[in-house]
VOMIZA-665738 format. One line per field, with one value per residue (C-alpha): residue number from 1; residue in one letter; z, y, x. Coordinates in steps of 0.2 Angstrom, whole numbers, plus 5000, padded with zeros to 4 digits. Layout:
N
num = (NUM ...)
residu = (a ...)
zz = (Z ...)
yy = (Y ...)
xx = (X ...)
END
This chain:
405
num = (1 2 3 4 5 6 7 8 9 10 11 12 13 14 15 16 17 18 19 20 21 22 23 24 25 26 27 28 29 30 31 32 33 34 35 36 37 38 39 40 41 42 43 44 45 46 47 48 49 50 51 52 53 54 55 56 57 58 59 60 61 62 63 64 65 66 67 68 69 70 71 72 73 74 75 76 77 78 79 80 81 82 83 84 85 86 87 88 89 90 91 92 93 94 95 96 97 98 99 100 101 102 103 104 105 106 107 108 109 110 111 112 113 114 115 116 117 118 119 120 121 122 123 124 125 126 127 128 129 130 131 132 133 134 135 136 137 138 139 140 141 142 143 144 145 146 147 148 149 150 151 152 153 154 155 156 157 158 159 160 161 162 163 164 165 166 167 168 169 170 171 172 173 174 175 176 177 178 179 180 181 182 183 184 185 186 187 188 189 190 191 192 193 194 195 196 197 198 199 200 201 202 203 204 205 206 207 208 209 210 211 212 213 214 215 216 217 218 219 220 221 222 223 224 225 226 227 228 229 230 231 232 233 234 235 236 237 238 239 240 241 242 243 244 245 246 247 248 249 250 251 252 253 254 255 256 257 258 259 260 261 262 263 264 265 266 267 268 269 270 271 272 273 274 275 276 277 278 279 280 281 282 283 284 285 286 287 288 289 290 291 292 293 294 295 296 297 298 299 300 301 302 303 304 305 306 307 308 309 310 311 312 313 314 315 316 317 318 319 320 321 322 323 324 325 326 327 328 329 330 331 332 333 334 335 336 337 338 339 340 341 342 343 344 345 346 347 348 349 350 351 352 353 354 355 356 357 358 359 360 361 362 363 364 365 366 367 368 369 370 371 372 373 374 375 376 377 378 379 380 381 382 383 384 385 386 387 388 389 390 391 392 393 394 395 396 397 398 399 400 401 402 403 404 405)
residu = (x x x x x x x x x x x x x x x x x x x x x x x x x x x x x x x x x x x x x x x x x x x x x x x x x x x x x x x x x x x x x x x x x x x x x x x x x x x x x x x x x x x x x x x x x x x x x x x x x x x x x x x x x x x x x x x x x x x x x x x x x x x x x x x x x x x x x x x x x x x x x x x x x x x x x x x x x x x x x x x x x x x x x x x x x x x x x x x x x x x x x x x x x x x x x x x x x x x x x x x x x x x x x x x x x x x x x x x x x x x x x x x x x x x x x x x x x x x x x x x x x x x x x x x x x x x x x x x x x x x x x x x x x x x x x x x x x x x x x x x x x x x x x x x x x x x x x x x x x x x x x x x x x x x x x x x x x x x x x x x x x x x x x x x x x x x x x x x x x x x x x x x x x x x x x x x x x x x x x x x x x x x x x x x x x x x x x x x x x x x x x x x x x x x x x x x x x x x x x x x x x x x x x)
zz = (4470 4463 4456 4452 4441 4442 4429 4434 4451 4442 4432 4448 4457 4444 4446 4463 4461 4448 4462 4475 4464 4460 4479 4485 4469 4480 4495 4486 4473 4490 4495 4481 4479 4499 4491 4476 4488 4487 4505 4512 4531 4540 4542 4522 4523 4538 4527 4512 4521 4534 4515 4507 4525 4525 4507 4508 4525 4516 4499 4511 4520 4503 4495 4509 4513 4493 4485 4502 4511 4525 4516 4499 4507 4503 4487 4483 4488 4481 4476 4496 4501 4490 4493 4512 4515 4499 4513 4528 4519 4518 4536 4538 4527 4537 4555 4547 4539 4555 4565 4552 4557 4574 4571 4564 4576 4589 4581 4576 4595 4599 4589 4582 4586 4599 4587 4572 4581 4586 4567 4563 4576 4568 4552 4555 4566 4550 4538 4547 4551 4533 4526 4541 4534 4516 4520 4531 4516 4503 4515 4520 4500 4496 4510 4508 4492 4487 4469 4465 4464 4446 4455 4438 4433 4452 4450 4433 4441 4454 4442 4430 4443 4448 4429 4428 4443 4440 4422 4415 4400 4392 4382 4382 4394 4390 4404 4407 4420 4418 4430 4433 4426 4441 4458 4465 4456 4466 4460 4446 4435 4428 4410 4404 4409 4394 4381 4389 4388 4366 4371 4379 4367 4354 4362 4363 4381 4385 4403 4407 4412 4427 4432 4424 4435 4451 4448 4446 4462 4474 4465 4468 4479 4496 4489 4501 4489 4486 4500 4493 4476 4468 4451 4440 4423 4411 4422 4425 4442 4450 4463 4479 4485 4503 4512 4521 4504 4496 4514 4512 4494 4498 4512 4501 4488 4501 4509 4495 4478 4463 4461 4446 4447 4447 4433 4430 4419 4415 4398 4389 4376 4361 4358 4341 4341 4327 4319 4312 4298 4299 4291 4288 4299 4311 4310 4320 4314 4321 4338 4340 4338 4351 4365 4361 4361 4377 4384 4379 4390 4404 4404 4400 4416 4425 4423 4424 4408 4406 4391 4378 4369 4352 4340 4324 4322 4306 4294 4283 4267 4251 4261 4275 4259 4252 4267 4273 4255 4255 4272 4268 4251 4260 4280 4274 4292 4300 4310 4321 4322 4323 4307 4311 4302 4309 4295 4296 4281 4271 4270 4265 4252 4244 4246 4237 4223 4218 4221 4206 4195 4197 4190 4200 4217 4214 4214 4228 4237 4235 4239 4256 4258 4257 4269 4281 4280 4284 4299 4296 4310 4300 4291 4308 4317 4302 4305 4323 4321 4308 4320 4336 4324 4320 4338 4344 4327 4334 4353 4345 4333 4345 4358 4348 4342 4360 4362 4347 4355)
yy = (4558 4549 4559 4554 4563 4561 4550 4537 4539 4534 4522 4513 4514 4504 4489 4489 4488 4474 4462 4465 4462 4446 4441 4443 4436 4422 4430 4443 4428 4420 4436 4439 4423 4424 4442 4433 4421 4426 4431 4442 4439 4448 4435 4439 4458 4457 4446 4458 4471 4462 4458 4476 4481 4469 4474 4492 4492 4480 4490 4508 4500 4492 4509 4520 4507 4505 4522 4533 4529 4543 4548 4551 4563 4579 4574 4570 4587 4590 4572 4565 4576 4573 4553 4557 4563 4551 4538 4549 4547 4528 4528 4537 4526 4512 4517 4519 4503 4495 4505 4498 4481 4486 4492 4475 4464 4474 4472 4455 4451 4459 4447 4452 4470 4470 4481 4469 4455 4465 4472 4453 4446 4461 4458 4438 4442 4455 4439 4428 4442 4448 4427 4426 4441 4434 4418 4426 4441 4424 4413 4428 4432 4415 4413 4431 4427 4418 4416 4398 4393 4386 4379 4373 4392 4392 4376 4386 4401 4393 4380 4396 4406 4389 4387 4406 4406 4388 4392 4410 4408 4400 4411 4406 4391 4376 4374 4360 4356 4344 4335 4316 4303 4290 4294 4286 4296 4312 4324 4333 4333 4343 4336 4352 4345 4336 4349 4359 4348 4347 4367 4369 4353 4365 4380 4366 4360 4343 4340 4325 4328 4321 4335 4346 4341 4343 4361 4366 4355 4364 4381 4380 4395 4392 4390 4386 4372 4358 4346 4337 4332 4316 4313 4298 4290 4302 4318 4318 4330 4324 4335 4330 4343 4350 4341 4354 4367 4353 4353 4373 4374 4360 4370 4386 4377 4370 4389 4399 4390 4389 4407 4414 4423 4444 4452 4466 4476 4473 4474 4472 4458 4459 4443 4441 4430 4421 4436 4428 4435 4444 4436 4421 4404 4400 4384 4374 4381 4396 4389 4380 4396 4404 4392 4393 4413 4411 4398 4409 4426 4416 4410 4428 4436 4421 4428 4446 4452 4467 4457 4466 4453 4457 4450 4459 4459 4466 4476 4491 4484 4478 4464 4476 4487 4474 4470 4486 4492 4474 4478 4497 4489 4476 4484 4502 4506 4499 4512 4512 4495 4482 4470 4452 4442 4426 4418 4430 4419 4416 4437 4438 4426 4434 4450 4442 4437 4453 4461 4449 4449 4469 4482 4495 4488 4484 4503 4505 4496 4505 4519 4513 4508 4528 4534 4519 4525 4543 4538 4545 4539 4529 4518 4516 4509 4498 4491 4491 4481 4467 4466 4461 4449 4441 4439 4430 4417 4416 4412 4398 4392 4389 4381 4368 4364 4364 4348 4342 4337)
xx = (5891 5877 5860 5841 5832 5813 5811 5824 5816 5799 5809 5816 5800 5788 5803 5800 5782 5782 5795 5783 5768 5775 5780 5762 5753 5748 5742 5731 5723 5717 5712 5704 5695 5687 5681 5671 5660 5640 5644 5658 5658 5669 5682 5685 5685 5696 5709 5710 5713 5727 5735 5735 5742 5756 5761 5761 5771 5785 5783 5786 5802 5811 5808 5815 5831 5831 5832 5833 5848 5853 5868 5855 5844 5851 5861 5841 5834 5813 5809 5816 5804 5791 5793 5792 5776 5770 5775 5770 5751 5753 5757 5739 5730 5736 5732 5714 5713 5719 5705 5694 5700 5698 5679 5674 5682 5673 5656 5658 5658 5643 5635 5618 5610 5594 5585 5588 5582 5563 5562 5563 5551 5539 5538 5536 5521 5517 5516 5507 5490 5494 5492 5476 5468 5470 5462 5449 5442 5442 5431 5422 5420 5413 5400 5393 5389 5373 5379 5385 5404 5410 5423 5429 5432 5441 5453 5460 5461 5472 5482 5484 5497 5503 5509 5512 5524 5533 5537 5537 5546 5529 5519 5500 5503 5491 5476 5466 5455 5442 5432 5438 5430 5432 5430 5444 5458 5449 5435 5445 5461 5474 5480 5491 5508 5511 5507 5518 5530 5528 5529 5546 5553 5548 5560 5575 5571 5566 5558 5548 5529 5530 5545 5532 5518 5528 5533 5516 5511 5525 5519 5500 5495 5487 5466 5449 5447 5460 5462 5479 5484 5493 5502 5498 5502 5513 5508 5491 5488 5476 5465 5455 5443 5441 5426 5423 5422 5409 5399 5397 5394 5379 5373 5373 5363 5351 5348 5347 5343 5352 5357 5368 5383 5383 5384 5398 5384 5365 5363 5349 5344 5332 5324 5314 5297 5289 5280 5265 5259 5242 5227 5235 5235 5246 5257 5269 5284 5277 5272 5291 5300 5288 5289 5310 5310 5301 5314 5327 5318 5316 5336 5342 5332 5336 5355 5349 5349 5336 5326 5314 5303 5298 5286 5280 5261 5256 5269 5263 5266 5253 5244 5236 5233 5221 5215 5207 5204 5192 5184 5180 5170 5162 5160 5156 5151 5167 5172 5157 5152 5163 5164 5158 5173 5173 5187 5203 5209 5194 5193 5212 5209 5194 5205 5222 5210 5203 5220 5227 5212 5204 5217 5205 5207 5224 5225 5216 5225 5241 5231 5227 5246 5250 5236 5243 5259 5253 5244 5226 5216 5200 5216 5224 5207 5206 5224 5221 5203 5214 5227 5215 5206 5225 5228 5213 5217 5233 5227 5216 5227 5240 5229 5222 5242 5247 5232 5236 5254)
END
């Protein structure tokens, strides 16, 4: 009488594993391989499981004529039984992997589901109202607006996720969109091909331009502007406009004017004049900055800007002390009637002078700097009443430069 003990059983068992290991090495590598494809159809998954099917039913038989011969059974006691329902749940297992089988078979001749097939048809339908409704709100977009197209700043807007999408691995892509400079190469050109290329040769990766040029041509993103596009010399790209784009900006143009785009926020521009200096005569440098200052204002709220014009008549430093310290000794009566001074610079002069030579009026003078600065009216009306005669100086000073050109 022969006896097992469990780890002999064990012992036996693992040999028996390793033979039938090596006897379906074949089938399970095929198996195995079908399973690695991108796709598993069900022709694959149906194969793998015939194989672990076929080499558990032979691995259950060689173990129970093997190790559990009828006349074994009771000399075995506990580990007979144990092995028989170990094998009585591989049974189970394999009715359910061939119900599995079953299931598949039966589902790969139905063939496609009905429901499948409508969520399909749906969501085609989906895409194309979702691509109309795009192109309809970017026409819709550019004709309700009355603000010119740059279409210079809408070509790089459109070559920029071309380059974006066909090569994300650049950082800071190059972008250069110029108009062309002959017309029958199209209306305008994209040169940033071949400093993209001395880009990615930097990184290790040599592409020639013209590859270059044709990923960004298949990557451009459907636009309202470019009719087609051709590639020339190294990788130039060259781009034809829509005629019917041109025919619409032109009509725009015609309707409402040369009109500058929107601003996102009015904000508000300081621009500083000449600033003449009071009492003293005008001169062309003054008049040029003026008419430029002016230029400027006009451009600014052309755009939108809220514009503040400023030119500084008449400070409160020494000169307007000398000056109303002079008019109070020679106008005493000022305040009520008005001086007659016919030479705004003559009178500065005479005040200049006796500023440098009279240590008195000198004195004075600064005097009549403080009670400016302190704003008592009589000073103020005497600032004012220099100020007016300035201006009119001013006026004629720079109508006779304006003949004078």
């Amino acid at each position: 009488m022969v006896l097992f003990s469990n780890e002999s059983v064990l012992r036996l068992l693992m040999n028996q594993h390793k033979k039938t290991k090596a006897a379906d090495k074949t089938q399970t590598q095929v198996a195995l391989r079908r399973c690695n494809q991108p796709q598993i159809n069900n022709e694959a998954l149906k194969f793998v499981l015939l194989q672990f099917v076929s080499s558990a039913t032979r691995l259950s038989f060689q173990l129970t004529a093997e190790f559990f011969p009828p006349r074994r059974f009771k000399e075995m006691g506990d580990p007979v039984t144990e092995y028989t329902a170990r094998l009585q749940h591989q049974e189970l297992a394999i009715q359910s992997l061939s119900a599995e089988i079953e299931s598949l078979e039966k589902h790969q001749n139905l063939g496609p589901s009905q429901r499948l097939e409508e969520l399909q048809e749906e969501n085609a339908r989906l895409k194309y109202r979702l691509n109309v409704m795009k192109r309809s709100l970017q026409e819709e977009t550019t004709h309700c607006s009355k603000s010119m197209l740059n279409i210079i700043q809408r070509l790089q807007d459109v070559f920029s996720e071309a380059i974006r999408t066909s090569f994300p691995e650049l950082d800071n892509p190059p972008l250069a969109v110029t108009p062309n400079q002959q017309a029958k190469f199209g209306d305008y050109q994209c040169n940033s091909a071949m400093a993209m290329a001395q880009m990615l040769k930097a990184k290790g990766t040599r592409v020639n331009p013209r590859e270059i040029a044709e990923k960004i041509v298949q990557s451009l993103p459907d636009n309202e502007l470019i009719q087609r596009t051709e590639i020339a010399g190294p990788g130039f790209i060259n781009v034809h406009l829509k005629k019917m784009f041109v025919s619409k900006l032109l009509t725009n143009l015609l309707l409402n004017g040369v009109q500058p785009p929107p601003l996102a926020s009015r904000k508000k521009v300081i621009v500083d004049f000449s600033s003449p200096n009071i009492a003293k005569e005008m001169h062309v440098g003054h008049l040029r900055s003026t008419i430029i200052g002016d230029s400027m204002c006009r451009l600014f709220e052309f755009l939108g800007y809220d514009v503040l014009r400023l030119n500084h008549v008449g400070d409160w430093g020494t000169q307007f002390g000398m000056l109303i310290a002079h008019l109070q000794d020679k106008f005493p009566d000022y305040l009520t009637v008005s001086p007659p001074i016919s030479d705004l610079q003559a009178f500065y002069k005479e005040s200049k002078k006796r500023f440098d030579e009279d240590e008195d009026f000198k004195k004075l003078a600064y005097k009549c700097v403080v009670r400016l600065q302190s704003k008592e009216p009589d000073f103020i009306k005497a600032w004012n009443l220099i100020c007016d005669v300035s201006r009119k100086d001013d006026v004629k000073a720079a109508i006779k430069a304006t003949w004078a050109s």
